[in-house]
Structure formats: C-alpha cells, structure tokens
C-alpha positions in Angstrom: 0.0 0.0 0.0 1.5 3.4 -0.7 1.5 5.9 2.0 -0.4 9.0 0.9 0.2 11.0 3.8 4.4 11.9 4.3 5.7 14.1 7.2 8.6 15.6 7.8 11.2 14.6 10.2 11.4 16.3 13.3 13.9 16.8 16.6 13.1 15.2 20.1 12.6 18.3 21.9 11.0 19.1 25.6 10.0 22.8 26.5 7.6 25.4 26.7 5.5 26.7 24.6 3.5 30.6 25.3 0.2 30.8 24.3 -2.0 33.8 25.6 -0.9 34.7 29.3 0.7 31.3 30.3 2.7 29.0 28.9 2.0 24.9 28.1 4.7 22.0 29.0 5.2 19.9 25.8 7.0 16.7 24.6 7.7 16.0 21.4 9.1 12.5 20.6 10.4 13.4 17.1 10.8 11.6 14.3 9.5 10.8 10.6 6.0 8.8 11.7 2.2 10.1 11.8 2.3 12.9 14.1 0.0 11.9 17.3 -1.3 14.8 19.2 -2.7 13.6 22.8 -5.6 16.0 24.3 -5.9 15.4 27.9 -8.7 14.7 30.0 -10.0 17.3 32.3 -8.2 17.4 34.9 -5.1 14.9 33.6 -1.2 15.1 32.5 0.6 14.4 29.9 2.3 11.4 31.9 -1.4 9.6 31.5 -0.5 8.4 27.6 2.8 6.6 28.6 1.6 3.2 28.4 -0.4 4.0 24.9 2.6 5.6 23.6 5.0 2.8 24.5 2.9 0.0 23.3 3.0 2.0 19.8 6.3 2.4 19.7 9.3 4.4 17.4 6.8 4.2 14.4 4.8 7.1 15.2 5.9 10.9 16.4 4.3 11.1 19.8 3.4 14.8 20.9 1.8 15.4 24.6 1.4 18.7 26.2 -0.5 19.5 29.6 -3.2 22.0 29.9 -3.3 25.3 31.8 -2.6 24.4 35.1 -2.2 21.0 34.6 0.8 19.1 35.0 4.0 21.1 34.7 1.9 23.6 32.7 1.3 27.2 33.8 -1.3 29.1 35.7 -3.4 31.1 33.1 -7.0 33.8 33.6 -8.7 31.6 30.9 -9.7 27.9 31.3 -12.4 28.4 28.7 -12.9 25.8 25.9 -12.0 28.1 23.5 -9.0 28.2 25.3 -8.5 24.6 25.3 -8.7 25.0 21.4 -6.3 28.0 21.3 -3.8 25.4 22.8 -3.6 23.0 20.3 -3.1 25.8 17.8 -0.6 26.8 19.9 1.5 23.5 20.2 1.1 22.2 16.6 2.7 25.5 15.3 5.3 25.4 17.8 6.3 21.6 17.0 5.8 22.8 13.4 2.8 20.0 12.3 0.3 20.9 9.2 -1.9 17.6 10.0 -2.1 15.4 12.9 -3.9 12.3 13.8 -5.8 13.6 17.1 -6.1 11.0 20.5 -8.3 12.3 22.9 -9.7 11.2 26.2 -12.9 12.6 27.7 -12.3 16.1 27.7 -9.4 16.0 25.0 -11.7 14.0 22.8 -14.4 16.4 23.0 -11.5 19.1 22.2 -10.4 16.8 19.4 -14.3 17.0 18.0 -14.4 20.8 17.8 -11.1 21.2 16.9 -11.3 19.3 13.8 -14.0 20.7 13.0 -12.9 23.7 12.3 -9.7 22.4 11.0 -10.7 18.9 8.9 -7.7 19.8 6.1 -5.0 19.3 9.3 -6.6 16.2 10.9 -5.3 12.9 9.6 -7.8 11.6 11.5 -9.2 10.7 15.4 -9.1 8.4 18.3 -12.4 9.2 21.3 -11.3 7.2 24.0 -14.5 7.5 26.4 -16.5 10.9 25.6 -20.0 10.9 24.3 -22.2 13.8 23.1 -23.9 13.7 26.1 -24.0 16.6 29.1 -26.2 17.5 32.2 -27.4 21.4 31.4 -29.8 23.3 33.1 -29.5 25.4 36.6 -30.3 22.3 38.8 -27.5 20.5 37.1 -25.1 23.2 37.3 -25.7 23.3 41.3 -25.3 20.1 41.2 -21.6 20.3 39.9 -20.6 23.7 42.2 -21.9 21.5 45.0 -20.0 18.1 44.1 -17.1 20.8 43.8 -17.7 23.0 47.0 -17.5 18.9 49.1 -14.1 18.6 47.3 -12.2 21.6 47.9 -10.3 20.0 50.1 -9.5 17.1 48.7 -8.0 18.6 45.6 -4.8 19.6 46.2 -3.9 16.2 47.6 -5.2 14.2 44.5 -3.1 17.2 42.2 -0.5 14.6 42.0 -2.6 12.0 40.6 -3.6 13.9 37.8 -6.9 14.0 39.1 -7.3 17.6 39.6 -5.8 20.8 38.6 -3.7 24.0 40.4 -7.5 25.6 40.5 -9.7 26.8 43.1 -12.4 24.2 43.6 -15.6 27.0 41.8 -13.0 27.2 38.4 -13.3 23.1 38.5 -16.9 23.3 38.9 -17.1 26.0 36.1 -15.0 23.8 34.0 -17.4 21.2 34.5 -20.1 23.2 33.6 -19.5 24.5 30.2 -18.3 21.7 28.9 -21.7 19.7 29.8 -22.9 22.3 27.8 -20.9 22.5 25.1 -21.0 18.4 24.8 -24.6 18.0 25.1 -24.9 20.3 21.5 -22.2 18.2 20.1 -23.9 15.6 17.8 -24.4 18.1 14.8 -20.4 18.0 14.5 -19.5 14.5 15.1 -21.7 14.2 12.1 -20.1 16.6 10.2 -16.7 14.8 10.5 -15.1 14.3 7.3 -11.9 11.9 9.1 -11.7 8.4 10.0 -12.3 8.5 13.4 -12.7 5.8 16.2 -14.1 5.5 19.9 -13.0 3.2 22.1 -15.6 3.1 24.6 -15.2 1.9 28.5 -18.2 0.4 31.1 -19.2 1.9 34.4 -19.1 5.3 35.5 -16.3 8.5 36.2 -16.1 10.9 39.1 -19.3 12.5 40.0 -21.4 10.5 38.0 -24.6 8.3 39.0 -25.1 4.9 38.7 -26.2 4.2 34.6 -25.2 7.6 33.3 -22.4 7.0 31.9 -23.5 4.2 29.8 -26.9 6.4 29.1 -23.9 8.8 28.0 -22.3 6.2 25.6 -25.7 5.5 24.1 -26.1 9.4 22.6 -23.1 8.0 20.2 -26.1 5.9 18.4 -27.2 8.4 16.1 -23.7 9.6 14.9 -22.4 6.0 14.2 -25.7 5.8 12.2 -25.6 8.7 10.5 -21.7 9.4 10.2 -19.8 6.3 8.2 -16.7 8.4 9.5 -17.3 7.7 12.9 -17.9 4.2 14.3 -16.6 1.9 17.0 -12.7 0.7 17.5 -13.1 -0.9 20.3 -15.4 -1.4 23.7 -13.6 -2.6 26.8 -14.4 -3.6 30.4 -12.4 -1.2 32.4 -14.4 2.2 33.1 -14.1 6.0 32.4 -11.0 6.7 35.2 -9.1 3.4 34.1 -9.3 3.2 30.6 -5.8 4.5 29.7 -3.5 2.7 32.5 -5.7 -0.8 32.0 -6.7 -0.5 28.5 -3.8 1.0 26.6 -3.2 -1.7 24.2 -6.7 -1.5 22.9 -6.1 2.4 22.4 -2.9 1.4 20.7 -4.5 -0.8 18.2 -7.1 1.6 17.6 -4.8 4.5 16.7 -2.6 1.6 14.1 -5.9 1.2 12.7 -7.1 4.7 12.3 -3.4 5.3 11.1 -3.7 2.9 8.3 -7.4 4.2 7.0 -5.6 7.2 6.7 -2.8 5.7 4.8 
C-alpha cells in the first residue's frame, strides 16, 4: 500500500511553549512517523498516555502537552474551551505539524471533535477514547456540579498529583465542569459533520461525579452519529471504566490509533 500522507522529520525536543498569558509543557518524541497529538482529559497530565505511547512504539511521532494548570503547565485567567482550542493551535505550530492524527480522552476527545471541525484539512484523522455527546445542562445540574465541587475543595490539592485535579480553586473546576456539559450535550451536529476516520474506544461503568447508569446512558447518545456518520464508528469497547481506561486499556487504544493510522494511509 502506498502511503499517501508523508511528514517531515522532526527533533526530540521538551520545553515550553507561550500561548495567551501562560505558557504549556510539551513533549515531542520526534521523528518521521504520523504525528500523534494527545488531548488530555479534564483534569489529567501528559504522563497519563505513557503506556499508549510505548505500546505503539518508534513508528509514530508522539506529541503530549499539559493543559493550563495542569501538570508542569502554567497558571493562566482563561480555562475556557476556547482556550482549550487555542492550545492545540498553539502546540502544533510550535512543533511545526500541518496535520495530525488527534487522540483524545474525555475532555481531549471532546477538544479533538471541535477542533477538527474547524480544521478537517489538518486532521489525519481521530481516536475518542471515552467521551459521548452527552452533558447535564440546566440550573439544577449546574448546582449540582458547584456543590459536588464545594465537598471537594479539600481534597483537591492532595489528588493534584494523581492527575486527578488541577492548580485551580475548587468554583474554576466546577465552572469547567459546567461549560463543557454544555458545550457536549450540542455536540452531535459535529460528530456528524466529520469528514476523518475517526474511532471510539468506549469503556463500562461510571467517572467521578457521575450516577449509577449515566455513563452508559452517555455512551448510548453516540447511536445516532455511528448511524448517520460512516466516518465515525466503533474501534473498540472494553471492560475497564471512564478513570481506568488509559492505564488498563492502553493496548486496545494502541491498536485503535494503528488502525485509524492505516485508513488514513
């Protein structure tokens, strides 16, 4: 099979790279293989895709970065969406990448949607692993997150470490949380609108702050875009759930990505 899709070789290189008023950590494996941008979930590191990235392997240039104030990453005003957008801009032009193949969990896979979206000419194609188009709106849900939050606050500094929560005040977690249930339960009109191969691998059971069956009700809003969207279908569903998908379910993820990577090809 000929490869229709070349890249150019690039550098190892570890740094920073500025983007509005703060500035993102970054790894960039190198090399002359499908660039693989990783998109974090909420609250995660970069150090969460080790175990994908060394079950792929050399053949693929892995890049990773950590969100505003996540990770090694700076402090920033904005922890918007858009902002979360604005980032990836920010890191494929520093690493120098015109089209990527996009891996995102949760939150990073709902940033992969809506950033290839707007950008299907640089996308190579996709990889969910465990997001849905699904989202609790509406002022009684949105109290229920500052509340769930507002419990927490004190616990959050001591799970930082874990990648389980961010160098935020518990109300900018909460707010977090609450535009992107919004912004995710409006998302089906552009999963269908998806022009690149992409994949979800799906997980069972639930994630932090979520009731017993919702995150499987969650799962089940994918229905209409596999049915209406060729360009979007299952890669894989596995048994662990939302929070230990990546460390227990990385060679699944890795296959997926090979798979979406040869489509592509």
């Amino acid at each position: 099979m000929t490869n229709k899709n070349t890249f150019p070789t690039a550098s190892a290189w570890t740094g920073m790279v500025p983007v509005d008023d703060t500035a993102l950590a970054v790894t960039d494996t190198g090399g002359s293989g499908v660039p693989v941008v990783y998109l974090n979930g909420a609250y995660a590191s970069q150090r969460h895709w080790h175990k994908t990235i060394a079950e792929l392997g050399s053949g693929f240039r892995h890049i990773t970065f950590d969100e505003r104030a996540r990770g090694k990453s700076k402090t920033s005003s904005d922890y918007s969406f858009e902002g979360a957008l604005r980032d990836v801009d920010a890191v494929l032009a520093a690493r120098g990448v015109e089209r990527a193949l996009l891996v995102g969990w949760s939150f990073g896979g709902i940033v992969g949607w809506h950033w290839a979206d707007r950008n299907p000419d640089r996308v190579v194609g996709m990889v969910t692993v465990d997001a849905a188009p699904y989202g609790i709106t509406g002022e009684e849900s949105r109290e229920r997150i500052r509340k769930l939050f507002r419990r927490m606050r004190f616990v959050l500094p001591l799970v930082r470490p874990l990648g389980m929560a961010a160098r935020m005040s518990a109300a900018e977690h909460a707010e977090i949380g609450i535009e992107l249930n919004e912004i995710v339960a409006a998302s089906v009109p552009v999963l269908l609108r998806l022009t690149c191969p992409t994949r979800f691998v799906l997980a069972t059971g639930n994630s932090l702050g979520t009731e017993d069956g919702e995150m499987e009700k969650a799962r089940t809003s994918l229905d209409p875009v596999f049915a209406g969207n060729p360009n979007v279908q299952i890669g894989a569903k596995v048994a662990s759930n939302h929070s230990k998908i990546l460390s227990k379910d990385y060679a699944a993820i890795a296959r997926t990505i090979r798979d979406v990577a040869a489509i592509a090809n």
